[in-house]
PyMOL Python script that loads the backbone (N, CA, C, O; Angstrom):
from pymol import cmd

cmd.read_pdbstr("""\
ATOM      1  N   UNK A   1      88.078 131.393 130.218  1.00  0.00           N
ATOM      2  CA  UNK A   1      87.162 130.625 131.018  1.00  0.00           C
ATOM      3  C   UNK A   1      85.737 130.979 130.616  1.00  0.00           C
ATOM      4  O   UNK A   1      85.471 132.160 130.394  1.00  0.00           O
ATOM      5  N   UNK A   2      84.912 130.150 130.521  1.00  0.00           N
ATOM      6  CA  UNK A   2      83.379 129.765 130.144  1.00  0.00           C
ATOM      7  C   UNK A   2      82.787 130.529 131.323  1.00  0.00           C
ATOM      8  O   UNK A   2      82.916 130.091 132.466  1.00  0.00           O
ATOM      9  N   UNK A   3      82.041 131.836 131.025  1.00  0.00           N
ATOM     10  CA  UNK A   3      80.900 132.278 132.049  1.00  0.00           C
ATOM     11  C   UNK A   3      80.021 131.364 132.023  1.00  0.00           C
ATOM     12  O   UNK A   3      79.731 130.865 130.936  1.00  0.00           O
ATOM     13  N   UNK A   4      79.365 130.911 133.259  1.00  0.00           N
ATOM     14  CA  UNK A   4      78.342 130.213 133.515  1.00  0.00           C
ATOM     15  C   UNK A   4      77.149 130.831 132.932  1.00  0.00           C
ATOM     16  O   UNK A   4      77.358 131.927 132.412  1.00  0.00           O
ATOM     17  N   UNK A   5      75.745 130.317 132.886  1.00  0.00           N
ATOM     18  CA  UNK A   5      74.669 130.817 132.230  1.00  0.00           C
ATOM     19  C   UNK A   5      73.831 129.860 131.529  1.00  0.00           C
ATOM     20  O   UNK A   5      74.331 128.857 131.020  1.00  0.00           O
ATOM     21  N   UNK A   6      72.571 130.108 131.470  1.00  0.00           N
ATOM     22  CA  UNK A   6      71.547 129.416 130.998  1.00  0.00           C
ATOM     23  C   UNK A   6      72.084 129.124 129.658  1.00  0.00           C
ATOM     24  O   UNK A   6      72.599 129.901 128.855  1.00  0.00           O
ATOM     25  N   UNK A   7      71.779 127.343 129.530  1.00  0.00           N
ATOM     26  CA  UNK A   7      72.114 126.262 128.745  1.00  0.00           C
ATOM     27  C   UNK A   7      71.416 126.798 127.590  1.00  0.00           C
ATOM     28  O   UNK A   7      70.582 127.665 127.850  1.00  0.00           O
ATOM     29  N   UNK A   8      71.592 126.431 126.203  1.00  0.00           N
ATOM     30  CA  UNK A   8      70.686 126.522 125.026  1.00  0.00           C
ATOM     31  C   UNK A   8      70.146 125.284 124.760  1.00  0.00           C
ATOM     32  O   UNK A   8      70.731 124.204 124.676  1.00  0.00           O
ATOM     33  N   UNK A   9      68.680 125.603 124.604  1.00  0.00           N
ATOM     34  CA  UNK A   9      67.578 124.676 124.394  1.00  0.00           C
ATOM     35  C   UNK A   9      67.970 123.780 123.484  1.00  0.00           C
ATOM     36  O   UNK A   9      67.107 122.903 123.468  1.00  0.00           O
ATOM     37  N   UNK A  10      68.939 123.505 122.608  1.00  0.00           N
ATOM     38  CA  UNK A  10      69.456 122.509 121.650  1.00  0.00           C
ATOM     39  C   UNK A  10      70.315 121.765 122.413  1.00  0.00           C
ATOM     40  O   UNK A  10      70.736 120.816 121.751  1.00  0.00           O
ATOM     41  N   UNK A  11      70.891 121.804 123.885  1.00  0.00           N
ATOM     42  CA  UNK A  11      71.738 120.788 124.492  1.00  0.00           C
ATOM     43  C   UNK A  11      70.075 120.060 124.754  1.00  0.00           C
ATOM     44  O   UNK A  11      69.939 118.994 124.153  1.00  0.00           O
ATOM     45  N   UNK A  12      69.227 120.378 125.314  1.00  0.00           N
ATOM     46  CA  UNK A  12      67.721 119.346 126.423  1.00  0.00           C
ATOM     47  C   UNK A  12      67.442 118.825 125.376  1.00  0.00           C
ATOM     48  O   UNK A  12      66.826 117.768 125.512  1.00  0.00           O
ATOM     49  N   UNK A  13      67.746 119.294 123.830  1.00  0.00           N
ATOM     50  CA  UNK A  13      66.319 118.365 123.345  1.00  0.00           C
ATOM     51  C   UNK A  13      67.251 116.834 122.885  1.00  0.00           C
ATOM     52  O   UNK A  13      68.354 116.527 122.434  1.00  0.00           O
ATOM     53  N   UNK A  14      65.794 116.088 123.409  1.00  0.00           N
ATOM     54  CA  UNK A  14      66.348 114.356 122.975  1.00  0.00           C
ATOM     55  C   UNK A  14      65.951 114.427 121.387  1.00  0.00           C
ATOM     56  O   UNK A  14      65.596 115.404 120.726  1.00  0.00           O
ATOM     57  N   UNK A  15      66.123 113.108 121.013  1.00  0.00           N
ATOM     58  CA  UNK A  15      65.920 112.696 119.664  1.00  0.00           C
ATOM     59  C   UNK A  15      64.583 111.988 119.761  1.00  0.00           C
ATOM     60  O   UNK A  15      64.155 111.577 120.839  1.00  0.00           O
ATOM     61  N   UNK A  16      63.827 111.831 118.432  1.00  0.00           N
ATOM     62  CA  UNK A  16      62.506 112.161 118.267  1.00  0.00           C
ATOM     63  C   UNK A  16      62.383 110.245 118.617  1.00  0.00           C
ATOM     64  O   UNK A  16      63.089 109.404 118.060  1.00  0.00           O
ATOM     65  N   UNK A  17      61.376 109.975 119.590  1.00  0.00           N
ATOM     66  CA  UNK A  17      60.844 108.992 119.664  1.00  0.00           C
ATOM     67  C   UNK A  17      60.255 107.647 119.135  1.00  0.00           C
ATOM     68  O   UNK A  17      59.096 107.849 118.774  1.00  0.00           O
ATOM     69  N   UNK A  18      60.647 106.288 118.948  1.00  0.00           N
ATOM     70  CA  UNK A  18      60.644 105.430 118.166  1.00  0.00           C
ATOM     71  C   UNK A  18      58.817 105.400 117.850  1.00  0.00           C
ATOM     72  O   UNK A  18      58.074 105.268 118.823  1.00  0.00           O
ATOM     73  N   UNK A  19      58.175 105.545 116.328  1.00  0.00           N
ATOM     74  CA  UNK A  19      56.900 105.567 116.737  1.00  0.00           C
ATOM     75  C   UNK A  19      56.271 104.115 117.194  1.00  0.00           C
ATOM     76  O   UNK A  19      57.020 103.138 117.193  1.00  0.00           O
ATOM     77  N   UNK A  20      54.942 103.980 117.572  1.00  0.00           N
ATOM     78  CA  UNK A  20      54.536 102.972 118.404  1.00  0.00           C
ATOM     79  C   UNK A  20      54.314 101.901 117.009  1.00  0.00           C
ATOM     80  O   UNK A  20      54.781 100.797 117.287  1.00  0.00           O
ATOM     81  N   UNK A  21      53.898 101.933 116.012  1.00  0.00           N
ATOM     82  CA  UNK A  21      53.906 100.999 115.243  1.00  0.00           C
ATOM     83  C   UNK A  21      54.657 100.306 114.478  1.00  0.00           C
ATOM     84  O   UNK A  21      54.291  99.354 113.789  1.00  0.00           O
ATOM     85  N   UNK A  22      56.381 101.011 114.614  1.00  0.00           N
ATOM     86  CA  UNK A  22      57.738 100.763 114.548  1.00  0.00           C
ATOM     87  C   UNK A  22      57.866  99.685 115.778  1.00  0.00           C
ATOM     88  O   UNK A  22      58.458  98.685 115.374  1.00  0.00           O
ATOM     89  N   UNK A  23      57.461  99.580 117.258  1.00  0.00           N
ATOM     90  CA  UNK A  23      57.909  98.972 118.206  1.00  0.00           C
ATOM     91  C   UNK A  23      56.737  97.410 118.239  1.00  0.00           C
ATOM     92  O   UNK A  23      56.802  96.252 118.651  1.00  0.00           O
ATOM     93  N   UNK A  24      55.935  98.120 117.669  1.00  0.00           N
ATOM     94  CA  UNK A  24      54.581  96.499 117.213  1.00  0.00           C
ATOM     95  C   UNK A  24      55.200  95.743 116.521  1.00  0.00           C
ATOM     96  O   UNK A  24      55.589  94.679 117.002  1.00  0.00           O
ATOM     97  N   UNK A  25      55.466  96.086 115.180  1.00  0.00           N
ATOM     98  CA  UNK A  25      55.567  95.702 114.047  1.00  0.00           C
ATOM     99  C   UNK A  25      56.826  94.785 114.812  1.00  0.00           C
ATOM    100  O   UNK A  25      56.469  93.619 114.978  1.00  0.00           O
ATOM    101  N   UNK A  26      58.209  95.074 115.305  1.00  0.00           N
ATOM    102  CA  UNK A  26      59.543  94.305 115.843  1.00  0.00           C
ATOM    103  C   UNK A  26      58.856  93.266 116.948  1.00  0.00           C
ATOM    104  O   UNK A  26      59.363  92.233 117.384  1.00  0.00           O
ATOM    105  N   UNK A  27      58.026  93.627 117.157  1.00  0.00           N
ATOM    106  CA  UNK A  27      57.617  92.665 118.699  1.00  0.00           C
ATOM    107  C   UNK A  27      57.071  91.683 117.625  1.00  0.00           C
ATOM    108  O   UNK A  27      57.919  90.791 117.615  1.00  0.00           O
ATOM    109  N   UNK A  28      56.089  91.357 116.693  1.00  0.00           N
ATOM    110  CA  UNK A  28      55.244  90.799 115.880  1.00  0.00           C
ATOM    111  C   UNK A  28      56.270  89.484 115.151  1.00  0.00           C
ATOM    112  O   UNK A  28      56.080  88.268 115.153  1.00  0.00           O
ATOM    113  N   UNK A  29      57.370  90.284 114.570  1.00  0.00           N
ATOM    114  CA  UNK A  29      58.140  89.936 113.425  1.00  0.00           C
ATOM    115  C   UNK A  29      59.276  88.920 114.844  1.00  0.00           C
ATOM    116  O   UNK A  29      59.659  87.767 114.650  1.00  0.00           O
ATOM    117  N   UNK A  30      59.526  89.557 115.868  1.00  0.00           N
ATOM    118  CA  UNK A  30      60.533  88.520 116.852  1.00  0.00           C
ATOM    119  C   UNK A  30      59.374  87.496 117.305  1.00  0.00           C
ATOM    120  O   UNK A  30      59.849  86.486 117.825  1.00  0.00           O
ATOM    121  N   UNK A  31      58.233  87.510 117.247  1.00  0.00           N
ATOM    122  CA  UNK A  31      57.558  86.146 117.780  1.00  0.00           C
ATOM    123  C   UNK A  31      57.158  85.553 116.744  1.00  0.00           C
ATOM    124  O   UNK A  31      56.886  84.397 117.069  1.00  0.00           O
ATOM    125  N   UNK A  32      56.918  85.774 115.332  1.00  0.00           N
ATOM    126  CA  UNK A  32      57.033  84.900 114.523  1.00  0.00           C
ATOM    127  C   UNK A  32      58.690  84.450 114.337  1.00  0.00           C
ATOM    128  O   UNK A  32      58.916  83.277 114.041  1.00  0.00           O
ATOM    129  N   UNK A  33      59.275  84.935 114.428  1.00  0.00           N
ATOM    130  CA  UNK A  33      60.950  84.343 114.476  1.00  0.00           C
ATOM    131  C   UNK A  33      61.187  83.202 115.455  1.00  0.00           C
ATOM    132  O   UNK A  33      61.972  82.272 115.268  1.00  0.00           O
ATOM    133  N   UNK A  34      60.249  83.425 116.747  1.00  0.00           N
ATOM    134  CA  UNK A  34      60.320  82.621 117.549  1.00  0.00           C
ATOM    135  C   UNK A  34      59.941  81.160 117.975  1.00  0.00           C
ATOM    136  O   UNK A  34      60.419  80.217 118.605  1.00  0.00           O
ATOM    137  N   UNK A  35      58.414  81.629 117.028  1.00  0.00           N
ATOM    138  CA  UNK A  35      58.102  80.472 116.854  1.00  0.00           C
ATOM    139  C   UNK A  35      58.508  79.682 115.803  1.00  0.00           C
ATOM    140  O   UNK A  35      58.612  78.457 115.876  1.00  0.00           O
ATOM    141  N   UNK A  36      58.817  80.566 114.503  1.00  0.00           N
ATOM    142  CA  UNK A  36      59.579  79.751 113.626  1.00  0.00           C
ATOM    143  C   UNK A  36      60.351  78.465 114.168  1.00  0.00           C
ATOM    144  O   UNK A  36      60.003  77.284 114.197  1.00  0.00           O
ATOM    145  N   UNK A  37      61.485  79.082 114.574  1.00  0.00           N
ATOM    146  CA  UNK A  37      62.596  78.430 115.106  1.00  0.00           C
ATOM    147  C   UNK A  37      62.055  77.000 116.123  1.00  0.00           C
ATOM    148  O   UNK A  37      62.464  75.841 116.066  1.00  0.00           O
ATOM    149  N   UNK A  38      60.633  77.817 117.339  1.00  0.00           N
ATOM    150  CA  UNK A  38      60.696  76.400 118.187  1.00  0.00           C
ATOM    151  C   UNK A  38      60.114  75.267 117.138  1.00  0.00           C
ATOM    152  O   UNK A  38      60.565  74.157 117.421  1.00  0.00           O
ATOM    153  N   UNK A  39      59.389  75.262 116.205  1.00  0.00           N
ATOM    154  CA  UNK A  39      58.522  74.372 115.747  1.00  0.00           C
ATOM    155  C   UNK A  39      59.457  74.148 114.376  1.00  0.00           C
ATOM    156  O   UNK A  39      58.606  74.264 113.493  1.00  0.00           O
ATOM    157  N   UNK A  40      60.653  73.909 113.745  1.00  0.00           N
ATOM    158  CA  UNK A  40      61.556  73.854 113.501  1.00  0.00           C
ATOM    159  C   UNK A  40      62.790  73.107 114.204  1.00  0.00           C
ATOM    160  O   UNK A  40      63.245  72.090 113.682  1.00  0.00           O
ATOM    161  N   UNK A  41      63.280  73.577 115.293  1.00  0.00           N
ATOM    162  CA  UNK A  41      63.735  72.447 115.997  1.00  0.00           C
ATOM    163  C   UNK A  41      63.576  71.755 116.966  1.00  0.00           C
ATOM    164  O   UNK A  41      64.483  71.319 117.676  1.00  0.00           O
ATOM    165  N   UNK A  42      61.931  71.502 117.167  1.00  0.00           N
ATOM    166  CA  UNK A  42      61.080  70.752 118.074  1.00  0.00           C
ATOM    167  C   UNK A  42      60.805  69.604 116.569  1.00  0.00           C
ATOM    168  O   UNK A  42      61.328  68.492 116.625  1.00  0.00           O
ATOM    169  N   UNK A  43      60.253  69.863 115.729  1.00  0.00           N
ATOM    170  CA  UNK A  43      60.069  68.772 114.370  1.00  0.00           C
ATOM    171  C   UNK A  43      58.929  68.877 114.650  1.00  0.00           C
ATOM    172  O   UNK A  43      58.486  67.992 113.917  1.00  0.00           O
ATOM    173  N   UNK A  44      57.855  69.380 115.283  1.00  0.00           N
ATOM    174  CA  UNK A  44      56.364  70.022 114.918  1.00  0.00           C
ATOM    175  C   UNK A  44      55.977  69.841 113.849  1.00  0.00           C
ATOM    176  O   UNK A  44      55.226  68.974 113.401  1.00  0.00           O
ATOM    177  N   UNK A  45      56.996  71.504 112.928  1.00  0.00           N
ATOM    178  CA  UNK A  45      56.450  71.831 111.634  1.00  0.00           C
ATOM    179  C   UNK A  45      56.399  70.421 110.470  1.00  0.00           C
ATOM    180  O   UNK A  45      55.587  70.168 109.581  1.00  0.00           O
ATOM    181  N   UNK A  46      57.453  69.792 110.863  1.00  0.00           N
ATOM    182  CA  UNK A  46      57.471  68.478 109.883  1.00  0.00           C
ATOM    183  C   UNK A  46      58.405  68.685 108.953  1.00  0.00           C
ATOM    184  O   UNK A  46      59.062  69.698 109.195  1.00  0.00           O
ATOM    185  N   UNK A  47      58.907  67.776 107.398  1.00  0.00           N
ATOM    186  CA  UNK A  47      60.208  67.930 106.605  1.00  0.00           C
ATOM    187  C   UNK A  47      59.333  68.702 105.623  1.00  0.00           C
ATOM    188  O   UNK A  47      58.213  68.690 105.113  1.00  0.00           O
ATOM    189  N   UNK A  48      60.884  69.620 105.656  1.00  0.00           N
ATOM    190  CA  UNK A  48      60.287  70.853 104.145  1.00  0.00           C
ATOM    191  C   UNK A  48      61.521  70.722 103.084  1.00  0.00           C
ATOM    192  O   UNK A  48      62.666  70.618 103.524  1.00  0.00           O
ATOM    193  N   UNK A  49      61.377  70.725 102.275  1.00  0.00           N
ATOM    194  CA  UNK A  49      62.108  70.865 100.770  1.00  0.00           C
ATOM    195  C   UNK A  49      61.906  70.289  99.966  1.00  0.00           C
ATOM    196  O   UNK A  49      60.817  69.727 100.078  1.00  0.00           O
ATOM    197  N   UNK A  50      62.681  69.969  98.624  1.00  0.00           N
ATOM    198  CA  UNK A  50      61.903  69.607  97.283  1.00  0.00           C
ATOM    199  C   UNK A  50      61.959  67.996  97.683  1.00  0.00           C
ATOM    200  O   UNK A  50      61.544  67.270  96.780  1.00  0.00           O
ATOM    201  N   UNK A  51      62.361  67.383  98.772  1.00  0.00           N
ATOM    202  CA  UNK A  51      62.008  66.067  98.741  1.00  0.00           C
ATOM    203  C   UNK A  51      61.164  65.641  99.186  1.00  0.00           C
ATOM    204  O   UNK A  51      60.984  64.429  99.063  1.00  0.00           O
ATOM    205  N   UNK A  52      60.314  66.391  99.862  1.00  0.00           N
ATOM    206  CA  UNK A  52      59.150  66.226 100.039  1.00  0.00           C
ATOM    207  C   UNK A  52      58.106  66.085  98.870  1.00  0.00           C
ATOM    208  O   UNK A  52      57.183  65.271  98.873  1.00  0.00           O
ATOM    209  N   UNK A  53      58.286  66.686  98.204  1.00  0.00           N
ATOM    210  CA  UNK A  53      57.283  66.469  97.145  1.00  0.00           C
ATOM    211  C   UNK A  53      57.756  65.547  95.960  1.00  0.00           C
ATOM    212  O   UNK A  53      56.900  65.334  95.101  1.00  0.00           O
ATOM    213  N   UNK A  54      59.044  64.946  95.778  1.00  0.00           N
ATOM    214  CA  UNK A  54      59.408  63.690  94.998  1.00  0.00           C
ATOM    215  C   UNK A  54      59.383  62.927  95.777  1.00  0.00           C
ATOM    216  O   UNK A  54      60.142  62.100  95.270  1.00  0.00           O
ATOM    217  N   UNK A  55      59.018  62.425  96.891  1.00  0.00           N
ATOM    218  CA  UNK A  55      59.027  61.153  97.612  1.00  0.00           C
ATOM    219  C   UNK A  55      58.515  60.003  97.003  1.00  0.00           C
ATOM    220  O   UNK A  55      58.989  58.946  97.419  1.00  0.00           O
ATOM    221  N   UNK A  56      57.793  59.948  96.251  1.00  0.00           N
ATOM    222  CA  UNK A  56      56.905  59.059  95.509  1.00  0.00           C
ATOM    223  C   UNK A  56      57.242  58.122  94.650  1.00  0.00           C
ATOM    224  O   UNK A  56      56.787  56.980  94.586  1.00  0.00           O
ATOM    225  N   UNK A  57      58.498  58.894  93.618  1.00  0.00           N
ATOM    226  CA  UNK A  57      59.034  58.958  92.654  1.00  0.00           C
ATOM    227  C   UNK A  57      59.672  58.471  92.285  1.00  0.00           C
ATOM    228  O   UNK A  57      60.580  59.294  92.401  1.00  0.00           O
ATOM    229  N   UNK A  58      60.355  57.211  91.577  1.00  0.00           N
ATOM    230  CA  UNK A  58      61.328  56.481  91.331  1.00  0.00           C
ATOM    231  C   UNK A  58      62.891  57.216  90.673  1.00  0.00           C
ATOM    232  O   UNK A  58      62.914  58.445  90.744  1.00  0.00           O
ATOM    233  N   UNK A  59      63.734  56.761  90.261  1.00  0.00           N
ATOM    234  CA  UNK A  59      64.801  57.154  89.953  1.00  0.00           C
ATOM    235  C   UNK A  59      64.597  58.043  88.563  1.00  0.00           C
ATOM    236  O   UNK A  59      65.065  59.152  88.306  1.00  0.00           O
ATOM    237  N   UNK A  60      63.658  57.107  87.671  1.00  0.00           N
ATOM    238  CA  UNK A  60      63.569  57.628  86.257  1.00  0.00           C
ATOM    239  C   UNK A  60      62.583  59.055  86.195  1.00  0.00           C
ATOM    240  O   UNK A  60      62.398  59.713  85.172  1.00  0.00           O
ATOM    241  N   UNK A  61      62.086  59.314  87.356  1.00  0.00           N
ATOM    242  CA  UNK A  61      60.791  60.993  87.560  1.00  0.00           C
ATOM    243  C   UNK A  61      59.705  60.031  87.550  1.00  0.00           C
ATOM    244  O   UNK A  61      58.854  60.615  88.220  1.00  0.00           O
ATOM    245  N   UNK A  62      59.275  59.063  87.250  1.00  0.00           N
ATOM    246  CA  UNK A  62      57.846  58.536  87.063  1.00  0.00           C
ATOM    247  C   UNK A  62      57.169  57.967  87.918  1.00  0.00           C
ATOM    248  O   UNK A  62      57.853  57.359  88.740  1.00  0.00           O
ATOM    249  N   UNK A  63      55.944  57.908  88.083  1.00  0.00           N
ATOM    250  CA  UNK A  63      55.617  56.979  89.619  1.00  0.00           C
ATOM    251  C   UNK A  63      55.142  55.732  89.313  1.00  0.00           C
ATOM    252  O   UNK A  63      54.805  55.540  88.145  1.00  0.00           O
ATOM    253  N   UNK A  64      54.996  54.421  90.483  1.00  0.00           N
ATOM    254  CA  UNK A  64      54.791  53.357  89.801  1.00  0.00           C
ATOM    255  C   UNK A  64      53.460  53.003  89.373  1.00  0.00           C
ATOM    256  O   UNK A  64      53.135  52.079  88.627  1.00  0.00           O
ATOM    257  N   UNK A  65      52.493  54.143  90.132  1.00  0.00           N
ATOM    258  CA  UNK A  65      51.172  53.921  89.141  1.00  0.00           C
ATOM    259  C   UNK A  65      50.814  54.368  88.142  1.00  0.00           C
ATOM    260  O   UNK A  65      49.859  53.956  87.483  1.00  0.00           O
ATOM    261  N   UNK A  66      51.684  55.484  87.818  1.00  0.00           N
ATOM    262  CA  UNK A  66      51.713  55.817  86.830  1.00  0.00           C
ATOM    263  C   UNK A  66      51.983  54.627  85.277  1.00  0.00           C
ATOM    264  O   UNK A  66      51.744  55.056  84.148  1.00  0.00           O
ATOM    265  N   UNK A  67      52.424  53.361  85.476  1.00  0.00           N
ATOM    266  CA  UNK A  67      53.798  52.495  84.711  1.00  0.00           C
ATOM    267  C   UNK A  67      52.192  52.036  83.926  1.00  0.00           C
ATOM    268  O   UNK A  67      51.128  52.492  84.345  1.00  0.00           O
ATOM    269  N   UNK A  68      52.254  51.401  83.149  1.00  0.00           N
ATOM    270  CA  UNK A  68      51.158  50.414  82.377  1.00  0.00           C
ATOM    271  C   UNK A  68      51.147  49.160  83.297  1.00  0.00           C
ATOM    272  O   UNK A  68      52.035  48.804  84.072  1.00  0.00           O
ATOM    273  N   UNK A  69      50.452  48.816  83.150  1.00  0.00           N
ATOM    274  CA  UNK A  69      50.060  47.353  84.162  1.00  0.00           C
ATOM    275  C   UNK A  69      50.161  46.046  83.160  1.00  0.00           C
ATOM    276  O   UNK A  69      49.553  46.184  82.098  1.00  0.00           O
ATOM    277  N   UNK A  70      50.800  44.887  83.347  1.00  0.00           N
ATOM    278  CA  UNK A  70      51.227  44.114  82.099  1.00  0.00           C
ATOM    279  C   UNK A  70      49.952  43.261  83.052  1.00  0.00           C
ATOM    280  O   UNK A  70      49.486  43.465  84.172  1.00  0.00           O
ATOM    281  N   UNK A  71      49.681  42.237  81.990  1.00  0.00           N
ATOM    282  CA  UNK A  71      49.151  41.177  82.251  1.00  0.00           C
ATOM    283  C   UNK A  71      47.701  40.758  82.046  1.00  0.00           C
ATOM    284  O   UNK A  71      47.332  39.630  82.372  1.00  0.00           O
TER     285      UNK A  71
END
""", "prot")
cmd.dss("prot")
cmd.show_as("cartoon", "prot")
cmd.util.cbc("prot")
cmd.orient("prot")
């Protein structure tokens, strides 16, 4: 049987504290996540990908002002 008796100082101690610019930095990075997302599937932000920037463009890559002008 275990005599009773003063605990050793290695059971009290906690583990070392998250620092404060570890807990900014997650708060920062979840509200840009957040807003990502609302203005994304609200349609705010508007259409993103490479068709956005061929919209113009006919089938062959060329645009039609690009063509020579007959006449």
């Amino acid at each position: 049987m275990a005599e009773p008796g003063p605990r050793s100082e290695a059971a009290h101690e906690t583990p070392p504290r998250m620092p404060r610019w570890v807990k900014i930095a997650a708060i920062v990075v979840g509200v840009l996540v957040l807003v990502f997302l609302v203005l994304q599937l609200t349609g705010i932000a508007g259409q993103h990908g490479p068709g956005r920037h061929f919209s113009g463009m006919g089938p062959t890559g060329t645009t039609e002002a690009a063509a020579p002008a007959v006449g």
